[in-house]
Each structure stands twice: as C-alpha cells, then as structure tokens.
N, C-alpha and C positions, 0 to 999 in steps of 0.2 A: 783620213779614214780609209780603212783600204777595205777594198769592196771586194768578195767571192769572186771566186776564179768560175769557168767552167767547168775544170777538174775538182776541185774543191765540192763542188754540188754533186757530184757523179762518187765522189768518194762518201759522202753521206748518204746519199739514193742507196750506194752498195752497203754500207754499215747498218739502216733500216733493214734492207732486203735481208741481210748476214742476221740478224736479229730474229725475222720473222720465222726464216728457215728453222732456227734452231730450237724458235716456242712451239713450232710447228710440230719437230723432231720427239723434244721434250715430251708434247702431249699425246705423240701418237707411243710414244714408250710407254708411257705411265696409262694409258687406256688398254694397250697387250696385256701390262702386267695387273691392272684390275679383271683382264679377263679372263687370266691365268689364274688366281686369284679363285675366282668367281667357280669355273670349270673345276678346280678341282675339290674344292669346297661343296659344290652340289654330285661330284661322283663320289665326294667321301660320305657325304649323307645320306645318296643314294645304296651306296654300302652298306651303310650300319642301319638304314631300314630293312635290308634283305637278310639281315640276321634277327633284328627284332621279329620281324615278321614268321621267321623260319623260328623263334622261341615261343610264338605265339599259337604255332600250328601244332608245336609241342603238347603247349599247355592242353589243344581244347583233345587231341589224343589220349593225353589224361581222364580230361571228362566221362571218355568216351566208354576208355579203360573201366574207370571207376563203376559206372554206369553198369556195361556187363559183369561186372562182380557180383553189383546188386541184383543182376536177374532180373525177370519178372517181364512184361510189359513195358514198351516204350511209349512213352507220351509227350503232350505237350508242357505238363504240369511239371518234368524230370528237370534237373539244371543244365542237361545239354540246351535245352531247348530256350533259355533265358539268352537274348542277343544281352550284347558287353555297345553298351551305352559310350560313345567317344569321350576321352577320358587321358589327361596326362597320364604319360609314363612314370611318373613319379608319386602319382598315387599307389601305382603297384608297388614302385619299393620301399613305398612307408609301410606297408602292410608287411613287408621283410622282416620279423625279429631277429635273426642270426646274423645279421651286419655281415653275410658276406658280401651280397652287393653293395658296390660304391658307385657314386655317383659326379666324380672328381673335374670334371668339364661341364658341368650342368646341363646335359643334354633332356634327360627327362623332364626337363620342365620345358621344351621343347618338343617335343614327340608327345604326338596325340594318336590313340589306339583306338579301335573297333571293329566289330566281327560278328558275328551269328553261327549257328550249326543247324545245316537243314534237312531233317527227315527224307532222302531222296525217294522212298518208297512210298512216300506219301503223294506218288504223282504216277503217269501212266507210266509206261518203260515202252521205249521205240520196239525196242529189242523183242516186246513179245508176240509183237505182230507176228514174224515171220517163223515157224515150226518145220521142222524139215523140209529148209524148202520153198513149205507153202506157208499164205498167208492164212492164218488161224481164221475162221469164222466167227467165231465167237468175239474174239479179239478185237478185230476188227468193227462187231456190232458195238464194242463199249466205244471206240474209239468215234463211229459214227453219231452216239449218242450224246459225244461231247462235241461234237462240230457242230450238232445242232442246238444245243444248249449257247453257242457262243453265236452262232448263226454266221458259220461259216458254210460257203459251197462245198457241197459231197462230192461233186466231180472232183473237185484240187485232192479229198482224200481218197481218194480211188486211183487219182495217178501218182501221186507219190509216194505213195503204198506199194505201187506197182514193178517203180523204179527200186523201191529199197529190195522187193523180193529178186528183183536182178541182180543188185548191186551184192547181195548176200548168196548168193549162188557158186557153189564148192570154185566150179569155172566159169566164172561171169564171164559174157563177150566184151571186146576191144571196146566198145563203146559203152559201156556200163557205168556209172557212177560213182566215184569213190563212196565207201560206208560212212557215213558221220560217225563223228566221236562226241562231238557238243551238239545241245539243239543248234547252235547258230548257225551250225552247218545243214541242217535241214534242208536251205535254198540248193540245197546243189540237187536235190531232189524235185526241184519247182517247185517251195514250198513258199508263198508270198511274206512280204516283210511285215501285213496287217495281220495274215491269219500269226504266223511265227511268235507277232509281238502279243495277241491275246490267249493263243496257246502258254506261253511259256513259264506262268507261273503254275501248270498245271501236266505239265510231263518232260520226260526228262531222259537220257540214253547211258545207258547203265551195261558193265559189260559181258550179263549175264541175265536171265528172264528172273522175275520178282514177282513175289506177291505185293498186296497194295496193304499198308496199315493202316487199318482204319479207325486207329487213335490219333493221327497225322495226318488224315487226307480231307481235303479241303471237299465243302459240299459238292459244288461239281463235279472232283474226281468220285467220291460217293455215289452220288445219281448216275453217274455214267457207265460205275463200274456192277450197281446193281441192276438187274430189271427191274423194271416197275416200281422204282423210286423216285418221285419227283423229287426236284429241285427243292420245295418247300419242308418236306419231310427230311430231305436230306441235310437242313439248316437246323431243326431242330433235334437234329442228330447230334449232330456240331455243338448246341448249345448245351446238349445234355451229358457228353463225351468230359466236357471241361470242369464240369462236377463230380464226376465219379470218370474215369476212363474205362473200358472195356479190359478184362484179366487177360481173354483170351477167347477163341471165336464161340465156343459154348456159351460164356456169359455175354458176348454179344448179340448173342440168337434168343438166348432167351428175353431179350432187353427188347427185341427189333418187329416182335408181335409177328405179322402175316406174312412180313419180309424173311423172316430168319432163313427161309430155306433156300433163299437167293443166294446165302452166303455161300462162298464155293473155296473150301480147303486150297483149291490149286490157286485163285487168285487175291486173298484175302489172309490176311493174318495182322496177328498184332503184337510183331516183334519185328524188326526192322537189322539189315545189317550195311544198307549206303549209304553214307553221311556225307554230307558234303560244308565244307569247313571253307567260312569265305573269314578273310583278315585287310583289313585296310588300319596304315601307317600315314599320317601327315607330319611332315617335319619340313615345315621354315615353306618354300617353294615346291616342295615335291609332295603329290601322292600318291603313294603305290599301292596296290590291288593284288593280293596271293588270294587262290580260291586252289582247293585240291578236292581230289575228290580219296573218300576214305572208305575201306571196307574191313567192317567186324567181324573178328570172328572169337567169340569169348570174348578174350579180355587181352586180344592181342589186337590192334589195328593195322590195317594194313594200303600205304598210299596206293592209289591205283593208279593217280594222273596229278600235276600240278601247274600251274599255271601263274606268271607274277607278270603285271602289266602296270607304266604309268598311267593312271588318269588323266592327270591336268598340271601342269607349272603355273604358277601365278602369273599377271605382266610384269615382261623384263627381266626373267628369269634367264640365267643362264642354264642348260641343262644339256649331257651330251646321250639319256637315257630317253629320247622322247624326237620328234620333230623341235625346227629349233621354235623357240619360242614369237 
C-alpha cells in the first residue's frame, strides 16, 4: 500500500485552495452582474415614471383647460377637484378606444397612479403680507387671527413676518434672508417645525398677491380671513358651500346675513387662477412624487415651478435616484 507523500497533500491543500478561489471569483462576478442588472432596471423604471408622471401633469392641465372654458365659479363639486384614487396604469389604457396605445412589455399592470389638484387660493398667500414694503395691517390682523385659532405664539408671527419684510426689500442688507419659494422653506425665517407643520394645510406662497376663494377655503382660512366669524359659523359655511356653491361674491353676501359686508372685493373672490397639481407613480421598488405648481389664465395654463422627488424604495432595493437603500 503506498502511503501519501508530503507533497502529495500540499498538492491537494492547493487544488481545494485553487477551487475555493475560483467559487469565490465566480460568485463575486455573478453578484456585479446581478447588480448591474438591478441598477439599470431601476434607472430604467425610474425613467419611464418621469414620463408617465410628466403625461400625467398633462392630463390634469386638461382639466384645468376644460374647466376655464366652462367659466363660472370654481369649487369643490368641479372635476378638477375630484383626487384620481391609486390605480393601475392599465386601467387608463382600457378606457383607450383608438388602440393607439400599446402596451407590449406589460408594464401598466405594473405602474400604479395617483394625484389630486389643489385650489391654492384656498389658503392665506405669504406674499400678501408684505405691500410696498410694508407689512399690510390688515394682512397681518387675518394672519394673526389664524395663529390663534391654531394656538400658536404671536411673538413667532411678529418675527417672521419681520424677517420676510427684510428679506423682500428692493435692497435687503448682507444679512437678510433668502425669500421662500415653498412653505418648507418658511424655517429660514424662524418659523418652528410644530407651528409650519399645523400651518400648512392652511397657506401657501404664491408668486404674486391673491384673493381667497371662498368656495375652496377651509373653515379656518374663512374665520381668519373674515372679521367676526367664528370658527363655528365658519363650518357651517363649509357645510352649506357643498350644497349650492357661491356664483360669485354678490351671491355670497347675500347668503352670509350680518357678515356680508366683511366680504372685501380685494381679499375674496370666487374664482381661483393657482392650481397646484401633485402626481405620484409606484412601480416595482420605486416611488416618485411630481408636485408643480400651475397658473390659469383662461384656458391657457401656465407651469410656474415643478418639482419631482423619490419617496421611498422598498428593502433591498437597488436604486441610483435616492440614498442607497
């Protein structure tokens, strides 16, 4: 019987070793190329959400379009104002009858849609605080009227108020504050992240001064924007609004009994021309977030600002449009 050498075991220690190396090699190739794979498969999806989504903000300028054709009063009750419920893509293209779209990779039954259009005059406007200049009095009393409805401190809106009539000043000084363009940017004015976060469903910065629609504006903005409307009156405003809407500030004066003459031509109307047009896309790992903001005029619409952001990737997501997962 002839027995292993030395070398004979050194030469199988290196054939194991020679082996492992190569499973080694092997897997770490085949795990690049899964993630090669992966990366480009979620920038390609990424892609073709930034076109759905961009056909989507189409669509609701349609709306928007169609809407000023019909004239009249803008309300809640109109189809801009109906939010699009999440929903395959591929319900939209069954409703297609002209078979020009196809749907050849079956992606819309992959891609999930949803969106809103939201009355932006239906909130305060930053912007009319400040009048040549100075900060409006008046202005300022609606806006105080709503701090306290929320029961926020007056001091925070007295200084950043203050700040913004700086920062709005033909020649602000070196130390000034940039102007917000979004509420989120409010903070740069010291505006805190609890008052900001119960504010924000109730004003908005707009890049010009607005009346307030008061077929669109939420009780709060209501009470604040009138004198001497409480809160409670101003809910069954709301409740009676959704029945009949107001034609226009006549017929809402005469509807509004002791108040009517609170209503003020310069801050009130009930025709609206900021629209703000939010769209969210889900497909496979990726969500993305288009919000624009839109201004009417007739029957022409017009982007003012756009904005497209991911939300969130699923776990284990590979994605190169986000932090990594």
């Amino acid at each position: 019987m002839k027995h292993p050498t030395p070398h004979s075991g050194a030469a199988l220690l290196m054939a194991m070793l020679t082996v492992a190396l190569i499973a080694m090699l092997a897997s770490a190739g085949l795990w690049q190329q899964w993630r090669t794979v992966s990366v480009e498969t979620a920038e390609r999806h990424a892609q073709q959400g930034r076109w759905l989504l961009a056909g989507a903000q189409d669509w609701a300028r349609v709306v928007l379009r169609e809407d000023g054709r019909n004239g009249g009063a803008d309300h809640l009750a109109e189809p801009w104002a109906l939010p699009l419920q999440e929903a395959r893509l591929s319900r939209f293209l069954a409703a297609d009858t002209s078979g020009v779209i196809t749907d050849a990779d079956g992606l819309a039954d992959q891609v999930f849609l949803s969106g809103h259009i939201t009355d932006m005059q239906s909130r305060l406007n930053v912007r009319n605080l400040v009048v040549n200049g100075e900060i409006d009095p008046a202005e300022w009393q609606i806006w105080l009227r709503l701090y306290r409805q929320l029961r926020l401190p007056d001091a925070e809106l007295q200084a950043w108020t203050s700040r913004l009539k700086t920062a709005l000043q033909t020649n602000p000084p070196a130390n000034a504050p940039l102007v917000p363009q979004h509420i989120e940017q409010l903070s740069w004015l010291g505006l805190s992240s609890n008052s900001l976060a119960q504010l924000a469903p109730h004003i908005t910065i707009l890049p010009a001064s607005t009346a307030i629609n008061l077929n669109t504006a939420s009780a709060e903005v209501l009470s604040a924007s009138i004198p001497g409307l409480d809160l409670f009156t101003a809910r069954q405003w709301v409740n009676e609004r959704s029945n009949k809407p107001w034609d226009n500030l006549a017929d809402a004066r005469s509807r509004m009994g002791p108040l009517a003459q609170a209503i003020s031509e310069k801050r009130h109307d009930t025709r609206s021309s900021y629209f703000e047009i939010m769209g969210q896309l889900r497909l496979e790992g990726i969500t993305l977030l288009e919000r624009s903001l839109v201004k009417r005029e007739g029957i022409v619409s017009k982007t003012v600002w756009r904005e497209r952001r991911p939300l969130y990737s699923e776990p284990g997501c590979v994605s190169r449009i986000q932090p990594p997962c």
